[in-house]
C-alpha positions in Angstrom: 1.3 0.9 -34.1 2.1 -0.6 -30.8 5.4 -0.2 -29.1 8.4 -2.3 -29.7 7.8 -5.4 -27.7 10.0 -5.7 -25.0 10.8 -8.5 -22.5 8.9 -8.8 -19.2 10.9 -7.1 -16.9 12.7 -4.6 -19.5 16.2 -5.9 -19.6 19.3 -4.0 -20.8 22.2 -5.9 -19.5 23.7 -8.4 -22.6 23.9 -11.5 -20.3 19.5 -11.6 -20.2 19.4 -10.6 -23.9 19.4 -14.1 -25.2 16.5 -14.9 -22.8 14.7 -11.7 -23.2 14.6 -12.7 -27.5 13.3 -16.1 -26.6 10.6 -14.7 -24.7 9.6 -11.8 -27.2 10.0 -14.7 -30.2 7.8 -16.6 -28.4 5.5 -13.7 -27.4 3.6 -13.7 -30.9 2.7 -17.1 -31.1 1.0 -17.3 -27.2 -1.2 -13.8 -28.5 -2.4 -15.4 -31.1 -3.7 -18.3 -29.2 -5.2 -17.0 -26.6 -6.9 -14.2 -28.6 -8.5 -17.6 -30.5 -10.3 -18.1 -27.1 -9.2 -21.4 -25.2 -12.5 -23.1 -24.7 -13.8 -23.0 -21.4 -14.4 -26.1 -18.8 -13.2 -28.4 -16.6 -10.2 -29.0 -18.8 -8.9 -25.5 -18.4 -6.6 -25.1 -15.7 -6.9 -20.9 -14.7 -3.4 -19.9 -11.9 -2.0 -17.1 -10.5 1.7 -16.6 -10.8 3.9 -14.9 -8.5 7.4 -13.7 -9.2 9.6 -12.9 -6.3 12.4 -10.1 -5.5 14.5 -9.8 -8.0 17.9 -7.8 -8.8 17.3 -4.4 -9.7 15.8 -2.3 -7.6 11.9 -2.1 -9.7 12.5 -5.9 -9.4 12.4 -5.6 -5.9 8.2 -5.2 -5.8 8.1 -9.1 -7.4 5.6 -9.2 -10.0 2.5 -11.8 -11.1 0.5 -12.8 -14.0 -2.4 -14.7 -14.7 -1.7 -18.1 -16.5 -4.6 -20.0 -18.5 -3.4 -24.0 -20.1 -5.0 -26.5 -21.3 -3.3 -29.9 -20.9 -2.6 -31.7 -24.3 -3.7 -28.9 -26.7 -0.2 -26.8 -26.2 -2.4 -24.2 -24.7 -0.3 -22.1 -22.2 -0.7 -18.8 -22.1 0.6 -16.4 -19.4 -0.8 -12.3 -19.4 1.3 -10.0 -18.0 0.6 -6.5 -17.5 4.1 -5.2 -16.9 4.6 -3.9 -20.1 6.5 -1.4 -21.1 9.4 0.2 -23.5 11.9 3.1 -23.4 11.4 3.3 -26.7 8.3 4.7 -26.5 7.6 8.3 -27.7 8.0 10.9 -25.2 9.1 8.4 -22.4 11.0 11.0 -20.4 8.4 12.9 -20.0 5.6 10.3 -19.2 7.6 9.2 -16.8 8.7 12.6 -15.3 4.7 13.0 -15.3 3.0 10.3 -14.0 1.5 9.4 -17.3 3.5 6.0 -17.6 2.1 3.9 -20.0 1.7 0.1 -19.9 0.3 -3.0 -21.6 -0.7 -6.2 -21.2 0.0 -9.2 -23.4 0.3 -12.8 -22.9 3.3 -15.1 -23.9 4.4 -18.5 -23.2 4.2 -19.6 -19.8 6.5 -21.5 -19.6 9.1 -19.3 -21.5 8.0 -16.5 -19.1 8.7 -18.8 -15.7 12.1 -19.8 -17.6 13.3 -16.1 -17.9 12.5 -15.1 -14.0 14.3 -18.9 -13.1 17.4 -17.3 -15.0 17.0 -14.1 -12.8 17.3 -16.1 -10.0 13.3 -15.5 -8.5 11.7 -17.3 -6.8 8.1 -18.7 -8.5 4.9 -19.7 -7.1 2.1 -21.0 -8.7 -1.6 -21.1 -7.1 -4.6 -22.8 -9.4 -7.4 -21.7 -8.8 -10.9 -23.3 -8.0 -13.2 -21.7 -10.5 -16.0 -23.5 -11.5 -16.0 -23.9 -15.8 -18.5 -20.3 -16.4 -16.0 -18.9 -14.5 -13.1 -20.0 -16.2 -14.8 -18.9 -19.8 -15.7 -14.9 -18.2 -12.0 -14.7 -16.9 -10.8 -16.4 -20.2 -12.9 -14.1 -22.6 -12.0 -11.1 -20.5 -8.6 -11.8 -20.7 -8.9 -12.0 -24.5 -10.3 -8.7 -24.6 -8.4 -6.8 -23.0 -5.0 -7.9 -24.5 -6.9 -6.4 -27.7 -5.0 -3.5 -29.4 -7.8 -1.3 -28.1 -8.1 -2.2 -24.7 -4.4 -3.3 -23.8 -3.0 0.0 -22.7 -3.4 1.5 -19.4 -1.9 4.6 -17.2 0.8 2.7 -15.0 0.3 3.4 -11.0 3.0 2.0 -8.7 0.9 2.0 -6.0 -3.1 1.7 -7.4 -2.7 0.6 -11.2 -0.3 -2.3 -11.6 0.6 -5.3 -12.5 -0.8 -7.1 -9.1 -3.8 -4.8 -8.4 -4.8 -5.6 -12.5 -4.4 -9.2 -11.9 -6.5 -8.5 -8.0 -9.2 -6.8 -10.1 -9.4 -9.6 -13.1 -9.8 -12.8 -10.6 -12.1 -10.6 -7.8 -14.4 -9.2 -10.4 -14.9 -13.1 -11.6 -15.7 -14.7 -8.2 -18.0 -11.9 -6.5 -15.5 -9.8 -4.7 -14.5 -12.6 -2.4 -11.0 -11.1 -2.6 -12.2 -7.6 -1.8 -14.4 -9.2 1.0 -11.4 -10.9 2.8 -9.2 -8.3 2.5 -11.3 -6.3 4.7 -10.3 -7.8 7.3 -6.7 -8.5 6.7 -4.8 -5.4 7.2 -1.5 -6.0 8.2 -0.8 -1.6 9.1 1.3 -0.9 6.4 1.6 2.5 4.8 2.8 2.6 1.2 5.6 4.5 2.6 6.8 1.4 5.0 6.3 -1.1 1.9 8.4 1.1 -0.4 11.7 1.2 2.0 11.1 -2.4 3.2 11.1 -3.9 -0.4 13.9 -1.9 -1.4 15.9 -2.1 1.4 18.9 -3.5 -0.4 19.5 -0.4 -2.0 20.0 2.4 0.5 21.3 5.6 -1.2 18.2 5.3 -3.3 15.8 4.7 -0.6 17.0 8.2 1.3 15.7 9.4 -2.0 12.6 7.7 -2.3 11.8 8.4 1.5 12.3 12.3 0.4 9.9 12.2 -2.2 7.0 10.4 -0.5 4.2 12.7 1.0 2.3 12.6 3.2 -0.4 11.2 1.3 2.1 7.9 1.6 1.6 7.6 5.5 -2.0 6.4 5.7 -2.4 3.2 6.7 -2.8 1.4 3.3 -6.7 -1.1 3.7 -5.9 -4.8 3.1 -7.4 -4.1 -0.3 -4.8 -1.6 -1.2 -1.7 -3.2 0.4 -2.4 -5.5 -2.4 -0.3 -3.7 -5.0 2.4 -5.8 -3.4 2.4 -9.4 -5.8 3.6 -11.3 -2.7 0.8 -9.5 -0.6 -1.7 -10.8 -3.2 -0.1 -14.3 -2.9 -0.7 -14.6 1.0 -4.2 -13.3 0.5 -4.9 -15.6 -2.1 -4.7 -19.0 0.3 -7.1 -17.5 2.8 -10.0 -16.5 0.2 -12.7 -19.0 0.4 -15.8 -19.4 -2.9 -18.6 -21.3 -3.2 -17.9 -25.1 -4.0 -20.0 -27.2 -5.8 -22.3 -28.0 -3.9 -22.7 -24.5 -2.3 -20.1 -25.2 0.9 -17.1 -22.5 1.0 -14.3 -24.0 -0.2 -10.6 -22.5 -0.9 -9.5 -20.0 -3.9 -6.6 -22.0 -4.0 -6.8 -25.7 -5.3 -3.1 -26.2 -5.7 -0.2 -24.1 -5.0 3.7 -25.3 -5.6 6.9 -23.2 -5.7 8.4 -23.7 -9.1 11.5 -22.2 -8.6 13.2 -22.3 -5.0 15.9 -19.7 -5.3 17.2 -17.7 -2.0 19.3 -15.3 -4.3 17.0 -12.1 -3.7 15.1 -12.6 0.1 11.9 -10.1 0.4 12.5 -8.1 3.5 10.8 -8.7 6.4 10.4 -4.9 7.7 11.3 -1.4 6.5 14.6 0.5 7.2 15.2 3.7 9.2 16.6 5.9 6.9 17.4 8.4 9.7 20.7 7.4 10.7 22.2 7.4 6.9 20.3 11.2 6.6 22.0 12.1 10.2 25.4 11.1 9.4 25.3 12.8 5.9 23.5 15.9 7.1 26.0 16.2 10.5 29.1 15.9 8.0 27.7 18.5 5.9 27.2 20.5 9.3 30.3 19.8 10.7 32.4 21.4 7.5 30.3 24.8 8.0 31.1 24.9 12.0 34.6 24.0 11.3 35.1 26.6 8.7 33.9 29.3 11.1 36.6 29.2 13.7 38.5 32.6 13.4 41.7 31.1 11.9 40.2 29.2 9.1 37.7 32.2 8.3 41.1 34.0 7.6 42.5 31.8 5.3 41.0 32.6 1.9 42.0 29.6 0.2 40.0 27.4 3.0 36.8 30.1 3.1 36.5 29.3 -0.8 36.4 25.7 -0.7 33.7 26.1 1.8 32.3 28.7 -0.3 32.6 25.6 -3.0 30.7 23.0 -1.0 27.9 25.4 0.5 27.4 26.4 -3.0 27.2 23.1 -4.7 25.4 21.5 -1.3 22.2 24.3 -1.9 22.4 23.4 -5.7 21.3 20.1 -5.0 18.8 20.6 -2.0 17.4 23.5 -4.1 17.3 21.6 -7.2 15.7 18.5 -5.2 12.7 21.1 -3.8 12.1 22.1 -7.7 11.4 18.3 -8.2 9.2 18.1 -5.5 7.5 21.3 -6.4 7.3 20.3 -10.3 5.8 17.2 -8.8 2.8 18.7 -6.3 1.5 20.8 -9.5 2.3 19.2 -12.7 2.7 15.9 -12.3 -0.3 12.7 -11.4 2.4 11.4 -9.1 -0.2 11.1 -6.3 1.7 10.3 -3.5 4.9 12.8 -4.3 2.2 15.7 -3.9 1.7 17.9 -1.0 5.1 16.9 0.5 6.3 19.2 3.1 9.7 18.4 2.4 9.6 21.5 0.1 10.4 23.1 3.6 13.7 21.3 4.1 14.2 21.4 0.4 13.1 25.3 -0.7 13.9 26.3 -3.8 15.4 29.0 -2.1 18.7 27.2 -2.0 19.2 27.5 -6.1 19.4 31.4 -5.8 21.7 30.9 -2.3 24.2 28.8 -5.1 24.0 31.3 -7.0 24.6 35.0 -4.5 27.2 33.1 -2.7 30.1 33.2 -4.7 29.6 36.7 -5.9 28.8 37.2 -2.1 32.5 36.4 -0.8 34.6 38.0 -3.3 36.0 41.2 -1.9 35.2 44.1 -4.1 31.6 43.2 -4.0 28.9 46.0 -2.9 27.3 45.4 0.4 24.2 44.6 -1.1 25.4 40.4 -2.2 26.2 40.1 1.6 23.3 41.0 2.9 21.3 38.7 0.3 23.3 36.0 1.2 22.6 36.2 4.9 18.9 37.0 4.4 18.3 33.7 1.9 20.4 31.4 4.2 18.6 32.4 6.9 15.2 32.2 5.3 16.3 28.9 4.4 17.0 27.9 7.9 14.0 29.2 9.3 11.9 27.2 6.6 13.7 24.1 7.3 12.9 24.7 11.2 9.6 25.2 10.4 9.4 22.2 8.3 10.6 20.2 10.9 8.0 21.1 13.6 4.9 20.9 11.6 5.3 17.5 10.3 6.0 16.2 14.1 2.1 15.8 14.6 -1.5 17.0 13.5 -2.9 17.0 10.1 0.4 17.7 8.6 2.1 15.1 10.0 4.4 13.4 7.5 7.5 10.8 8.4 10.1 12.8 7.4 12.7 12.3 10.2 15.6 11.3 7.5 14.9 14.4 5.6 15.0 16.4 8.6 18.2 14.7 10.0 19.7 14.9 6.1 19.1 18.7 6.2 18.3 20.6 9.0 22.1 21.0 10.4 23.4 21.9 6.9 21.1 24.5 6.6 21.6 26.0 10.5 25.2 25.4 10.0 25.0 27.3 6.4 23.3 30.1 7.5 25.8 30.7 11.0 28.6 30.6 8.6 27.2 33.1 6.3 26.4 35.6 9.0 29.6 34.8 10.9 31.4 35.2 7.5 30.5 38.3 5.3 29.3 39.9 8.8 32.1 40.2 11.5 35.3 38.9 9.2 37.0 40.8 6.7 36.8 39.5 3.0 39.5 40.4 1.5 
């Protein structure tokens, strides 16, 4: 059995429920439809559509779908390969590794443009100029793989979604004529840059997503590959040129028109530093430690044990944060989270320095706590140094300034204070 149907985009919030039923209620009737096979020709209009920015932050990418009608039958079919459900068995855990799965299924086109008009996005539609074989391949491909057998596919944010599915469909049609022009039309992106620039409306969770980007995320993505991005596809789309007719090149595009004119959610022009957010928090997070160790507040139990408090719970997180990037690099198909030398800023380390240092500072403890503190903060440290040099150039190289500026001075500052601490000052 298939999963529970859910709208296009997934909605939980009770003010999209009403349009989210219309669209699943009217879901049933486009499948069975289009799995009849619209009959191919002239009649057949074949478009692209293209969803822009919306609300939440996976709404932020836009989205795109393939629309087939037939004026005067009632034919009007839009396939979308966004699906997906949280209801699905095991969903966590797909998700947690990599093995996201997705379908595609067509609904009513016109319910489906009516739900992203609600959501305030913007909607363009391009109709394409494919001769009447054309139409019928695309068509009877498009039937066959919204089969039960053929609908499901492992979800890729970056190299298996719903643009690059829709990319593939239309360019495997018309020769590779999309493929071909891309070539040429790299605009220098990395997957990295197009991440924090498309979610740059929500900047506590793009610090996160610029953490647990590799390396691998930093290559200049090919004009094919930037493609992942709907609106990316949409610009490329008015430049690709097929044989007409009569054998003369002659636009992909026929007809385009913006059905929906909505300024609610602009696309971002250019990616974020995330530096100065990771500076600030990481020199706060510093400045508590170097505070802490002037000689009168290193006295003052109460004081050294709130600072115990906040260094312990401060390397919880960074150590809990490595063990997600470390889970990532060897069990998950997350491609672009592996290899990330941000494990060096991030070390595991850091869960066992949560754990030694409160036992550390109380004052009948053996010497033996001490000197594990100060020898795992300092390992820490050194790590984080090192993890800041070797991604500054070479084959290593990784944009990781923010994660350096979020945790370099915590760590130096951490592992002064320790040394300072259970070293030169009594405990007691």
């Amino acid at each position: 059995m298939p999963p529970t149907t859910t709208p296009p985009a997934a909605r939980s919030r009770s003010r999209r429920a009403l349009v989210g039923f219309t669209v699943a209620l009217l879901a049933a009737s486009a499948s069975g439809v289009a799995a009849q096979g619209p009959p191919a020709g002239a009649s057949v209009t074949v478009s692209v559509l293209t969803f822009g920015p919306g609300e939440e932050v996976f709404e932020r990418f836009g989205h795109n779908a393939i629309r087939v009608q037939r004026p005067g039958t009632g034919l009007d079919v839009a396939f979308n390969w966004g699906m997906f459900t949280f209801d699905q068995p095991h969903f966590i855990q797909r998700f947690l590794t990599g093995d996201t799965k997705y379908w595609m299924q067509g609904f009513s086109g016109a319910a489906f443009i009516a739900e992203y008009q609600a959501q305030h996005r913007e909607v363009w539609e391009q109709e394409l100029a494919l001769s009447a074989s054309e139409k019928d391949s695309l068509v009877k491909f498009l039937d066959w793989n919204q089969r039960e057998e053929n609908r499901y596919y492992r979800y890729d944010y970056y190299r298996d979604n719903c643009s690059t599915r829709v990319r593939d469909a239309i360019d495997g049609i018309i020769g590779g004529a999309i493929r071909n022009t891309a070539t040429s039309r790299a605009h220098g992106v990395t997957y990295r840059s197009e991440t924090l620039r498309l979610a740059k409306a929500f900047p506590a969770l793009l610090l996160g997503m610029d953490f647990v980007l590799g390396p691998r995320a930093d290559t200049p993505s090919s004009g094919w590959d930037e493609l992942f991005v709907p609106m990316r596809l949409r610009d490329l789309l008015r430049e690709v040129r097929v044989a007409g007719p009569n054998g003369t090149l002659v636009p992909l595009v026929a007809r385009e028109v913006k059905l929906v004119s909505d300024p609610t959610y602009a696309e971002a022009i250019a990616p974020p530093s995330m530096i100065p957010m990771g500076r600030r928090i990481g020199l706060l997070v510093a400045a508590i430690f170097l505070v802490a160790m002037s000689s009168a507040l290193v006295r003052n139990v109460a004081v050294r044990w709130i600072v115990v408090a906040i260094a312990s719970a401060w390397s919880l997180a960074v150590g809990l944060s490595g063990a997600v990037l470390l889970f990532a690099g060897i069990f998950t198909r997350h491609y672009y989270m592996g290899a990330n030398l941000n494990l060096l800023l991030a070390t595991p380390l850091s869960l066992a320095i949560a754990v030694v240092l409160p036992f550390a500072f109380r004052p009948s403890t053996s010497d033996r706590l001490p000197s594990a503190a100060v020898a795992l903060t300092s390992a820490a440290a050194v790590a984080a140094v090192l993890g800041a040099v070797i991604t500054i150039g070479g084959p290593l190289a990784q944009l990781n300034g923010s994660a350096v500026a979020l945790l370099l001075p915590g760590h130096l500052m951490l592992a002064l204070f320790v040394r300072k601490t259970l070293r030169k000052e009594p405990r007691a």
